[in-house]
Every structure is written in C-alpha cells, then in structure tokens.
SEBA-937899 format. One line per 4 residues: number of its first residue (from 1); for each residue x, y, z of N, C-alpha, C. Coordinates in nm, 2 decimals. Atoms other than C-alpha are relative to their C-alpha. Layout:
NUM> X/Y/Z/X/Y/Z/X/Y/Z | ...
***
This chain:
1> -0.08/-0.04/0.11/8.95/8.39/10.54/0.14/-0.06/0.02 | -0.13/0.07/-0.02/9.28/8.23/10.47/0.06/0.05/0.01 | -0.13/-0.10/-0.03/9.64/8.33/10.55/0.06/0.05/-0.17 | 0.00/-0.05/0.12/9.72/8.54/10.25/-0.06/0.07/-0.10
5> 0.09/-0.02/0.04/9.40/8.63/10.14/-0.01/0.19/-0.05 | 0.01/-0.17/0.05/9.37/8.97/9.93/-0.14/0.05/-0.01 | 0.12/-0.07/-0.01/9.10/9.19/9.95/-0.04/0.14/-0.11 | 0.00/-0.14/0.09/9.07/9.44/9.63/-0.11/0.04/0.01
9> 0.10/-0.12/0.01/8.89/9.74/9.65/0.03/0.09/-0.03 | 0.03/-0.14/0.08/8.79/10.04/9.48/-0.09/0.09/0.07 | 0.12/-0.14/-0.07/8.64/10.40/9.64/-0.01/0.02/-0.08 | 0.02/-0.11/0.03/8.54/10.65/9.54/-0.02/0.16/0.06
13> 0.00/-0.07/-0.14/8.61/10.96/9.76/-0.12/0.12/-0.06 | 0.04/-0.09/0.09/8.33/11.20/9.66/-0.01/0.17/0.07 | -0.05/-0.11/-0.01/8.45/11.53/9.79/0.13/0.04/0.00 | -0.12/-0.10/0.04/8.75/11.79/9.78/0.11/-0.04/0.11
17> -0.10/0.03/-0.09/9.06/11.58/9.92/0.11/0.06/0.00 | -0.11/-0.11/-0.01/9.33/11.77/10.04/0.16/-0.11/0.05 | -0.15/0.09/-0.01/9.72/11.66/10.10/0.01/-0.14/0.02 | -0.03/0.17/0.00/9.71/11.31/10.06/-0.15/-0.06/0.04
21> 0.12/0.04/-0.09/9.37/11.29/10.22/-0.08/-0.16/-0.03 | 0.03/0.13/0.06/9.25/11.03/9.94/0.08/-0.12/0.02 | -0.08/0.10/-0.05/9.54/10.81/10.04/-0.06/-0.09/0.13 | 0.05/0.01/-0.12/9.46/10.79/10.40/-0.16/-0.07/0.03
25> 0.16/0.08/0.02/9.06/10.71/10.31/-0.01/-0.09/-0.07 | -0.01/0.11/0.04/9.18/10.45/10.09/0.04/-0.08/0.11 | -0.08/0.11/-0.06/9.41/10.27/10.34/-0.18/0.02/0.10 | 0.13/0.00/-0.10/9.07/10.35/10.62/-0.08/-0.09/-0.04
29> 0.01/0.07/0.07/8.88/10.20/10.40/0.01/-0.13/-0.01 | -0.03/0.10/-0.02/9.04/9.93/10.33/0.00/-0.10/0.13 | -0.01/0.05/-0.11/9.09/9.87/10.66/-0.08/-0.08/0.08 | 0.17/0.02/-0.06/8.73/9.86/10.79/-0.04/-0.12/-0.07
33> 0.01/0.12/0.10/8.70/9.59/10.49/0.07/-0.13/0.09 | -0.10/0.08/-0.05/8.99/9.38/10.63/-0.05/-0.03/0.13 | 0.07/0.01/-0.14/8.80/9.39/11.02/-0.11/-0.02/-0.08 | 0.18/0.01/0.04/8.48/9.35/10.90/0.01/-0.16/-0.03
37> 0.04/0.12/0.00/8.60/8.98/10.79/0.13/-0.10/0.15 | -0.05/0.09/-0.15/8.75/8.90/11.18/0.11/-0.03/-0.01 | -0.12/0.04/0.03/9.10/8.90/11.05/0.08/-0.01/0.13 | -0.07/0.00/-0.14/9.37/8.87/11.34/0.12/0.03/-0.07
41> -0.10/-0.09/0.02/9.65/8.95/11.14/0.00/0.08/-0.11 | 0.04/-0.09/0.11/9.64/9.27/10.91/0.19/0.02/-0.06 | -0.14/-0.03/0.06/9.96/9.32/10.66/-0.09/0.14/-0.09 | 0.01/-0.14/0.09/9.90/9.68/10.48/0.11/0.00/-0.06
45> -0.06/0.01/0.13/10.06/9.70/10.16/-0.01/0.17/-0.04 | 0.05/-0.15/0.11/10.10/10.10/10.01/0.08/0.06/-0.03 | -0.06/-0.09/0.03/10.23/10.30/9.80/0.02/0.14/0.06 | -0.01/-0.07/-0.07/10.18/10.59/9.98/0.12/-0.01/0.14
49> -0.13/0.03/-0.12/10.55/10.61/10.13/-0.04/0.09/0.16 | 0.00/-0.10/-0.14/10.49/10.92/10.39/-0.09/-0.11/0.12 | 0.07/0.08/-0.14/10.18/10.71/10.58/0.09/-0.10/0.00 | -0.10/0.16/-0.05/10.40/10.37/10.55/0.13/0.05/0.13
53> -0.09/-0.01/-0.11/10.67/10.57/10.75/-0.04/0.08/0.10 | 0.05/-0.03/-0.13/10.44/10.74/10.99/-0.03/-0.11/0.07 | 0.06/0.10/-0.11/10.29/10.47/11.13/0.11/-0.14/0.01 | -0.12/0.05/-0.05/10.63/10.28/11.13/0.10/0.09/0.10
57> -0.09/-0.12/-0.14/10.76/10.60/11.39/0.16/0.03/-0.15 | -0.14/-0.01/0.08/11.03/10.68/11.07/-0.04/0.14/-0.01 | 0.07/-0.09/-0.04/10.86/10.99/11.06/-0.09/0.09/0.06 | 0.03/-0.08/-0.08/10.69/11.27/11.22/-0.18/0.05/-0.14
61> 0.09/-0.03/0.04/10.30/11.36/11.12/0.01/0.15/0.01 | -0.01/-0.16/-0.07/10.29/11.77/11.13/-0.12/0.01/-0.09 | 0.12/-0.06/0.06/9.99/11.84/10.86/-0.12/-0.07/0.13 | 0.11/0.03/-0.08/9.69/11.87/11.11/-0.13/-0.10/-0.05
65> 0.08/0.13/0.07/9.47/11.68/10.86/0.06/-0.11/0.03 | -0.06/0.07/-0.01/9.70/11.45/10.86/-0.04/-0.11/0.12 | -0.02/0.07/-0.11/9.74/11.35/11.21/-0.13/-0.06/0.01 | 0.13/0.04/-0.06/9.38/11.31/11.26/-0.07/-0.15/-0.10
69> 0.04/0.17/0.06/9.38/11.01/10.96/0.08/-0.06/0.06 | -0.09/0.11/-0.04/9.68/10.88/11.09/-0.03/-0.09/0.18 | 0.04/0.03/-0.11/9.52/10.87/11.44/-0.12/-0.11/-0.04 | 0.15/0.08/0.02/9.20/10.69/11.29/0.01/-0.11/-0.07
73> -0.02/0.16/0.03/9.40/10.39/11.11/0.09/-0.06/0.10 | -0.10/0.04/-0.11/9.65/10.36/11.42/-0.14/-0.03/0.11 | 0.12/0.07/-0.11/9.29/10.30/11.64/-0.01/-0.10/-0.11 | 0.09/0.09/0.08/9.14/10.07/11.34/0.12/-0.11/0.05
77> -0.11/0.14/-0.01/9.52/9.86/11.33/-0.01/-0.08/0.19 | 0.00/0.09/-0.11/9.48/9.81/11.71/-0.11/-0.10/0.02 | 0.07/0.13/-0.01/9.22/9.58/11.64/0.01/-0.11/-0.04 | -0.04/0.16/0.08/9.37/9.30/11.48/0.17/0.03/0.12
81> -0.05/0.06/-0.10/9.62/9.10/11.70/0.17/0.01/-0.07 | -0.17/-0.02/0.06/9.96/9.17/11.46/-0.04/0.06/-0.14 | 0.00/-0.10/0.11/9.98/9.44/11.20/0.14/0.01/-0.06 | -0.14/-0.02/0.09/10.25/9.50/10.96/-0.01/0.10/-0.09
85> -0.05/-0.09/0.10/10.32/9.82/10.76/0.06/0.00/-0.10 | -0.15/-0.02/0.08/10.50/9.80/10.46/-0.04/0.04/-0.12 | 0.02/-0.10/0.13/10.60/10.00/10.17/-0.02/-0.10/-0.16 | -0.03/0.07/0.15/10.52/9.87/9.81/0.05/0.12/-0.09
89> -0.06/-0.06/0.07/10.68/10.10/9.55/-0.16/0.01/-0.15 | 0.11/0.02/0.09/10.40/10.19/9.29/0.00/-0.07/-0.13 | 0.00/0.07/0.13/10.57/10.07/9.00/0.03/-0.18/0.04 | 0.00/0.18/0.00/10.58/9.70/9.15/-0.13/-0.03/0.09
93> 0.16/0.06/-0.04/10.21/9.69/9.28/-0.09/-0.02/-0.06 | 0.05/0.03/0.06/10.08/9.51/9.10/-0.18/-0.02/-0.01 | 0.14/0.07/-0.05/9.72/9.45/9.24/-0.07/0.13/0.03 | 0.09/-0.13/-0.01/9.69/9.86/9.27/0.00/0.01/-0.15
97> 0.02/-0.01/0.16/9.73/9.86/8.84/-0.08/-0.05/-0.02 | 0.12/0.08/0.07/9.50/9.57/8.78/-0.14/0.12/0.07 | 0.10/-0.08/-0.02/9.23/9.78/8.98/-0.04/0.11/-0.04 | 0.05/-0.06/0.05/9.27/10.06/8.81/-0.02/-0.03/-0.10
101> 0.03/0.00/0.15/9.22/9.91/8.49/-0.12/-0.07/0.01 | 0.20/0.05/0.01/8.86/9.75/8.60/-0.03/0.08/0.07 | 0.05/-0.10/-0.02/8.78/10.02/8.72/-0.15/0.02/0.00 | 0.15/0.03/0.06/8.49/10.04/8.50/-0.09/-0.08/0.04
105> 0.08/0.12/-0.07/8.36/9.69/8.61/-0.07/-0.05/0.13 | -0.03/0.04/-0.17/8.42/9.65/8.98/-0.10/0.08/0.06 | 0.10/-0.08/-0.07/8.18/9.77/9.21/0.10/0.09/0.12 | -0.05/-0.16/-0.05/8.29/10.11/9.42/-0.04/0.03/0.15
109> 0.06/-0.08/-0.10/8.26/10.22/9.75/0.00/0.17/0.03 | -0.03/-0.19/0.01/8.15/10.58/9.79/-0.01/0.06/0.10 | -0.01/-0.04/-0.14/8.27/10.77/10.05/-0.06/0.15/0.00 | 0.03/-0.08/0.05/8.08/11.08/10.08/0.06/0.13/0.15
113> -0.06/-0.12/-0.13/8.24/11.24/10.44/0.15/-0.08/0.03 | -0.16/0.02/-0.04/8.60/11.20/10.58/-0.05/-0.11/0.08 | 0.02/0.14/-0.09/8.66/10.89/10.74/0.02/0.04/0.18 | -0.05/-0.06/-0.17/8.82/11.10/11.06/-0.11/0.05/0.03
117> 0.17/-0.07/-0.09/8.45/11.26/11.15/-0.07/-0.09/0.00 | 0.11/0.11/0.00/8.28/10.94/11.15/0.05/-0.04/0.18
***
C-alpha cells in the first residue's frame, strides 16, 4: 500500500453500545483493517476527541468499559512501527461524511460481540 493510502470503512455494531463504545469498535476495526494490509506506519484520524486524548496521555481513562477498548487499540497500535493520533474535528472530516452518505452502497462490516472479548 502506498504512503498516504486511505482505507474507508463502514460497521455495523450489532448490539447495545454503551458510552462511546461504538467509537472505540470503529477506530478497532479500523485498525485490524490497516494491519491486516502489513502497514508500518498507522496515522489515526478521529473525531472522537476523548479517545484522541487518551491515547495521547492528555487524559485519564476512568469508565471501566472504556479502559478495556482503550487497552485493546494501544496493543493493536503497537504493531505498526510509528503511529500517530490525531484529532479531526467532525465538521472538517471529510471522508467520515462521504461514508455516511454511501452508506447504502458500501459493503459493511458486522460486528456482532465487543472487540475487547475477542
């Protein structure tokens, strides 16, 4: 894959997610996607400000759900050889809009248990 290279995807979480939980199995997700094609360096991109400043140490995890996604993409990120965190603001991400508006089209992955019990 080249340097640069975006990877859009669409879940679908199919159970009852709780405080952000759908956030967290998105970025997982994604993640597994991003390793799966032998990348070496991962840039994460998200709206979701709270995980962007946990796993930059700007904040503190305390929901016990929580911790246990934030522990399960802090293992995934140590597998790629330079990672980068950073916040996008939702109204200038552009590539999370276009997705939801194909929605319809796009093919889905369906997650049917938490990513942390796998």
């Amino acid at each position: 894959m080249s340097d640069g290279a975006r990877i859009p995807h669409l879940l679908n979480v199919e159970f009852k997610a709780r405080n952000n939980d759908d956030e967290y199995e998105a970025m997982i997700a994604g993640l597994r996607l991003t390793l799966s094609v032998a990348t070496k360096k991962t840039i994460v991109q998200s709206d979701f400000y709270v995980a962007v400043n946990q796993f930059n140490d700007k904040c503190a995890t305390i929901a016990e759900n929580l911790v246990k996604f934030r522990d399960r993409v802090q293992q995934l990120l140590s597998k790629s050889e330079e990672v980068k965190v950073e916040h996008v603001p939702r109204s200038s991400n552009e590539s999370a809009y276009v997705l939801s508006k194909i929605v319809c089209y796009a093919p889905i992955d369906v997650v049917t248990r938490r990513a942390c019990e796998t």
